[in-house]
C-alpha positions, -999 to 999 in steps of 0.1 A, spaced: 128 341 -426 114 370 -410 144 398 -422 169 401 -450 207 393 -443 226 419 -467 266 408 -473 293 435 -461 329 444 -470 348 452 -438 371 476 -457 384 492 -430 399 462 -412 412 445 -439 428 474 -457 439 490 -423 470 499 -438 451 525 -463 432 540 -434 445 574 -440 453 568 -474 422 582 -483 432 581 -526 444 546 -519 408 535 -500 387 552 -527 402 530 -553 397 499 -530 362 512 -527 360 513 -566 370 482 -576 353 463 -546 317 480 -558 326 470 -591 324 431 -580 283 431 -575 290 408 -542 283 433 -516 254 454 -507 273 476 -476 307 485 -469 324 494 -438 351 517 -442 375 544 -425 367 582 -420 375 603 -449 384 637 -436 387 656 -472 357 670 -485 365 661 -518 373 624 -509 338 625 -491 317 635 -517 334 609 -540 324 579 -514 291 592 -512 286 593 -550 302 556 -554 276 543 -528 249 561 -542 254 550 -579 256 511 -564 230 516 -542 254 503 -514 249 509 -476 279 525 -457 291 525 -422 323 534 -403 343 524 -367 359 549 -349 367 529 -324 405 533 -336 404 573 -344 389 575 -306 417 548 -294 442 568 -309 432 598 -291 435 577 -256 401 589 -251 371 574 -236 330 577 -235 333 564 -207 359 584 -191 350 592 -155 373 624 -162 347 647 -174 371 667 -193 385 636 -214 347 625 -219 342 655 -236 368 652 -259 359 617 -267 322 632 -275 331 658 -292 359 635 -313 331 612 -324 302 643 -329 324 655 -357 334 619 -371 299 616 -374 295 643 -393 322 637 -420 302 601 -417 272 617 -427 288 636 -458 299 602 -473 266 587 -471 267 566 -440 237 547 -421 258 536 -393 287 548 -368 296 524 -345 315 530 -309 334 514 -288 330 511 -247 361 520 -236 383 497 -210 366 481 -182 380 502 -149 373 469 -127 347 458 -105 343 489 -81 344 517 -105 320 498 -135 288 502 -123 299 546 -123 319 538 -158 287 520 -170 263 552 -165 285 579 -180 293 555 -209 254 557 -215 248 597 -211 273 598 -238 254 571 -259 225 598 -255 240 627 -263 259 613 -296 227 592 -307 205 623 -308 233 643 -324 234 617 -354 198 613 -353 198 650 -366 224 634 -391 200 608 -401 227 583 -384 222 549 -368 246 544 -333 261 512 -326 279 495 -299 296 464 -303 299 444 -271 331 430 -264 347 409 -241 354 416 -207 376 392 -192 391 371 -219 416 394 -244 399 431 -248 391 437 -216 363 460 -218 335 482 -201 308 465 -221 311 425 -225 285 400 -211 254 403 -236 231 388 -203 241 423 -184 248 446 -218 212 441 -230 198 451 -195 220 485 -198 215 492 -230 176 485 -229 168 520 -216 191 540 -241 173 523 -270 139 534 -252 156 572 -251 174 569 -282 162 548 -311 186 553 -333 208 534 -307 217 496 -314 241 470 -311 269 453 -330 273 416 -327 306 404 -335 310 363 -333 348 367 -317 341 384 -286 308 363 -278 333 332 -283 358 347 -260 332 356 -235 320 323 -232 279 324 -242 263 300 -264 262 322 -298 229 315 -309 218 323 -269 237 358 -271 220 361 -309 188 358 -293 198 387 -267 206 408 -288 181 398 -311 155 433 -305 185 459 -309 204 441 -337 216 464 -369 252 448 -382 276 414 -377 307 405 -379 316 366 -386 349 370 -366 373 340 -359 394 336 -328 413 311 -310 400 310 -278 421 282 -261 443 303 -235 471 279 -239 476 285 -274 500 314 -288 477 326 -313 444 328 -285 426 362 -280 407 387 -308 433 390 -333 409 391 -361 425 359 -376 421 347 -410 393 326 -418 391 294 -427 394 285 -464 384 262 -494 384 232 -500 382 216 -462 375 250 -443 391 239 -417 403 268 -390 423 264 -358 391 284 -341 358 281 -335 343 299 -371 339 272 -395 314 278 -426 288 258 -408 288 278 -375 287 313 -397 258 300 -414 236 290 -386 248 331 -371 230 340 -405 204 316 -403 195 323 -367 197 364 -374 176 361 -405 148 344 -378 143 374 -363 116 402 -368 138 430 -382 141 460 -351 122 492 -360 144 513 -372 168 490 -397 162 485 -430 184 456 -432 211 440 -407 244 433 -431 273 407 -421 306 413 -428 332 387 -425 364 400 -401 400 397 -406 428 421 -399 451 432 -431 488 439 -419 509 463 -436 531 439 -459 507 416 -463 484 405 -496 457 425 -487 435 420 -514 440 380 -510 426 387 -477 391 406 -492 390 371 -515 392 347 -486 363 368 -464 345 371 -498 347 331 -508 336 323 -466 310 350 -469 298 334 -493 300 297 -484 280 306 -451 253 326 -472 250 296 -491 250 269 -464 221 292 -447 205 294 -480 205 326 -482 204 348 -509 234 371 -521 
């Protein structure tokens, strides 16, 4: 194995219903660094600075990586990166300059971004090169920040819908802005590959030069049925592991296996993989964090890898 895989807590998605809860997240935060499973956790913004300099002292006492989304603070905004509005673009840079910042407070590595829709055929190739100045300018503001950028790809014409999908054409764009920036890289979430339609281990090895973070993501991807699209399902659970999608065990293990192949990009101290799955406001959240732990830990241990 040429790099190390580290495990991940998805905090944010599957305590979503904390997200501004910040006194509610910190004690998710607490007890989940108290289990000795995980070495990174993703979680929401904290926008208090006392809140921040509590996160940052939890993740430095167990020597945990930390990363955030703000792919739903931006969403929430109904603002764009890649708005071709160049009012609402600045917004949506500014937005995610001071995200970053409270990011940085807590402790973080990584911030990762999303693409914005896909404003069809005619208008994407426009979309596609504003999308990427703003890449630019927010990489080498967090690089001040000591900051790592992602983007995680999604898919473009199955369920999201947007800018940036196919991995053949997104490494191609995102090639340059990795030369210009490289603190820039890319997020690789097993759902929207699925949905997209590329072999995995063929979009693995795309991504393969630019890779920092995963998420093992399960989705339906049969049109026909009611649950199909990127609804950040529940994974499949002991003892059969059975699932009504495509991320069985054995497939997240050969994601792992295949990532761990890979020379580690400059840049990255480790890639971490954090299992996916949405926690709904009435549900049993923290049965949710036991399931992606136990299938977290069934793929590390079919890839036989350590964690």
């Amino acid at each position: 194995m040429s790099q190390t895989i580290l495990t991940s807590a998805h905090l944010l998605e599957m305590f979503m219903p904390y997200m501004y809860d910040e006194a509610r997240m910190l004690d998710v935060l607490r007890k989940v660094a108290g289990f000795g499973f995980y070495r990174s956790v993703e979680l929401p913004v904290f926008f208090d600075s006392v809140n921040r300099a509590a996160v940052r002292s939890i993740i430095d006492e167990n020597r945990l990586f930390g990363g955030t989304s703000v792919t739903p603070y931006v969403k929430a905004q109904k603002l764009s990166l890649a708005d071709l509005d160049a009012e609402g673009r600045t917004r949506a840079v500014a937005l995610v300059k001071q995200l970053s910042n409270y990011a940085a407070d807590c402790g973080f590595t990584n911030i990762c971004i999303p693409s914005g829709d896909d404003p069809g055929a005619d208008m994407r190739g426009l979309a596609k090169v504003v999308l990427a100045e703003s890449m630019v300018e927010l990489a080498d503001h967090m690089d001040t920040l000591g900051l790592k950028l992602t983007i995680e790809p999604l898919d473009r014409y199955a369920y999201k819908k947007q800018l940036i999908g196919p991995m053949e054409e997104n490494v191609v764009w995102f090639e340059p802005i990795h030369e210009r920036c490289p603190n820039a890289y890319i997020h690789w979430d097993s759902a929207h590959e699925a949905l997209g339609g590329i072999d995995l281990m063929r979009s693995l090895e795309l991504a393969a030069p630019y890779l920092a973070q995963i998420h093992l993501c399960d989705a339906i991807t049969d049109v026909s049925h009611p649950c199909f699209g990127d609804l950040h399902m529940d994974c499949a659970l002991a003892p059969d592991w059975e699932t009504e999608g495509f991320l069985t065990p054995e497939v997240g293990a050969q994601i792992l296996s295949k990532a761990a192949s890979f020379d580690k990009p400059a840049g990255v101290s480790d890639v971490y993989a954090s299992v996916e799955i949405h926690g709904y406001p009435g549900t049993h959240l923290w049965l949710i964090e036991e399931h992606a732990r136990a299938f977290l830990r069934r793929c590390f241990d079919l890839a036989g890898l350590p964690c």
